[in-house]
C-alpha positions as a Markdown table, in Angstrom:
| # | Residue | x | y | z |
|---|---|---|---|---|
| 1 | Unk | -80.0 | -8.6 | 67.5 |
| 2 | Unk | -78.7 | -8.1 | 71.1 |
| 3 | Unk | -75.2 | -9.2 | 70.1 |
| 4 | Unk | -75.2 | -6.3 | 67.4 |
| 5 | Unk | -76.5 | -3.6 | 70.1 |
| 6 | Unk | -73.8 | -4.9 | 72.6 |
| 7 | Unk | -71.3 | -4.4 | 69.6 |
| 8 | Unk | -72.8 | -0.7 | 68.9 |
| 9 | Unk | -72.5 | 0.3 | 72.7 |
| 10 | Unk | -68.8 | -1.2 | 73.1 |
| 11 | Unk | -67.9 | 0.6 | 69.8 |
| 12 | Unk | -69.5 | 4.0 | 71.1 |
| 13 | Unk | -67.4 | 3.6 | 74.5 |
| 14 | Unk | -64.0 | 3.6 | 72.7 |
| 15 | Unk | -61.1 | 6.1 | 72.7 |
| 16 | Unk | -60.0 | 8.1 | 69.8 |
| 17 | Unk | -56.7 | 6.6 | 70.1 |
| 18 | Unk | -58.5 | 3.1 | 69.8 |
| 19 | Unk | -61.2 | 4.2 | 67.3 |
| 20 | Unk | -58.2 | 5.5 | 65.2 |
| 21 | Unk | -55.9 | 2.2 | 65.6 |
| 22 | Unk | -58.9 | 0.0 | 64.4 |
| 23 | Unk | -59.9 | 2.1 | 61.5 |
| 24 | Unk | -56.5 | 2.3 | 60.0 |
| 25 | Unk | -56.1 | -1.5 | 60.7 |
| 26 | Unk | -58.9 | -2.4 | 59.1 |
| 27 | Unk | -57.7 | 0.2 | 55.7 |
| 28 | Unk | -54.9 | -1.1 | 55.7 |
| 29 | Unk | -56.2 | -4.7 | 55.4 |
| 30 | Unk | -59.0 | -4.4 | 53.4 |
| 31 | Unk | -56.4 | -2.9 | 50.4 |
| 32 | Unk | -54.0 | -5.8 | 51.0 |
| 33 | Unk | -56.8 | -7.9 | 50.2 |
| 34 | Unk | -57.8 | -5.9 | 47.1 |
| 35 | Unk | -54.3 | -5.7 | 45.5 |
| 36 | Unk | -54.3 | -9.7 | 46.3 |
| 37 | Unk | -57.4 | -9.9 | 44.1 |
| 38 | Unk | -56.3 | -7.7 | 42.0 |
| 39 | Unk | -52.8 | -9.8 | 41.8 |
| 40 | Unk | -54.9 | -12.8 | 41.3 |
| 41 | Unk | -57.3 | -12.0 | 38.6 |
| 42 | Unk | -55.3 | -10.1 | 36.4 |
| 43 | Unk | -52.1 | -11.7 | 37.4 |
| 44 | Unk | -49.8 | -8.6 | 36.5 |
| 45 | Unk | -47.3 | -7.5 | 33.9 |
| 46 | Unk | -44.2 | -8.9 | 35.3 |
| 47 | Unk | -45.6 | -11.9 | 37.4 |
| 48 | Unk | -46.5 | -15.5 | 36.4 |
| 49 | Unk | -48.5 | -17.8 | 37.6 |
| 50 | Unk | -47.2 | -19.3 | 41.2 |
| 51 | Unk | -45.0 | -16.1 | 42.5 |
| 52 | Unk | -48.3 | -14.1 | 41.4 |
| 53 | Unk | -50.5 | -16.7 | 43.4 |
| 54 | Unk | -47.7 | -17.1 | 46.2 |
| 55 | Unk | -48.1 | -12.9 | 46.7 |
| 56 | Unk | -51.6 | -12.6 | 46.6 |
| 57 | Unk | -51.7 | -15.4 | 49.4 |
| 58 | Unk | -49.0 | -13.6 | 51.4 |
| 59 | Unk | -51.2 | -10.6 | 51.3 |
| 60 | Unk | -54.4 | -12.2 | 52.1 |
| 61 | Unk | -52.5 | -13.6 | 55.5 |
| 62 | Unk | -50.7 | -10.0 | 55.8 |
| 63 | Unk | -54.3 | -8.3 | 56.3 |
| 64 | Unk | -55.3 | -10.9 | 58.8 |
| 65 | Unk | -51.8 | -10.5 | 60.7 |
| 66 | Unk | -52.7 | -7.1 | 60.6 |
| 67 | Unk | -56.2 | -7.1 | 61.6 |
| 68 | Unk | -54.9 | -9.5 | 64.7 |
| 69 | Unk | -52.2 | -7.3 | 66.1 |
| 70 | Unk | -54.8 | -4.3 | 65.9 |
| 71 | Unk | -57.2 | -5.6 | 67.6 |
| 72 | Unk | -54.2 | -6.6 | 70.4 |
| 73 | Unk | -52.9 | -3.2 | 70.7 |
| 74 | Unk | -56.6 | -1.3 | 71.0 |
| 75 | Unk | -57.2 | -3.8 | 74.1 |
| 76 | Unk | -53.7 | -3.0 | 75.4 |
| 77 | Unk | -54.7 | 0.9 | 74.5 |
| 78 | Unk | -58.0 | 0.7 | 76.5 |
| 79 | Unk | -56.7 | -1.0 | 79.4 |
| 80 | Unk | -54.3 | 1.7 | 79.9 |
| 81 | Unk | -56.3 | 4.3 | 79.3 |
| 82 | Unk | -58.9 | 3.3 | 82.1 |
């Protein structure tokens, strides 16, 4: 429970800029990962099997790539900002 209040106090102590930068990360990565379920369960129109599979996997590692270089840049932002 301490580890979630330290997390609460270190969220309320961002920047907009960073606030901003982490939300939109973390949009933009949690609709990669839907369209790569989508992509997987209903497979598409137009896509078989393994290149259907292959993009929903690409996707899945897209979000996280995403989520990573976020989180890199709002730490950059902060330090430059104090």
């Amino acid at each position: 429970m301490a580890k979630l209040k330290c997390l609460r106090t270190r969220l309320d102590q961002m920047t907009d800029l960073t606030y901003a930068l982490l939300r939109g990360a973390l949009l933009l990565s949690s609709t990669m990962v839907l369209c790569a379920l989508i992509l997987t369960v209903s497979g598409g129109p137009a896509m078989a099997g393994l290149s259907a599979y292959k993009t929903a996997q690409e996707l899945i590692a897209l979000g996280a790539v995403t989520l990573l270089l976020a989180t890199i840049a709002s730490a950059i932002v902060e330090e430059l900002m104090i």
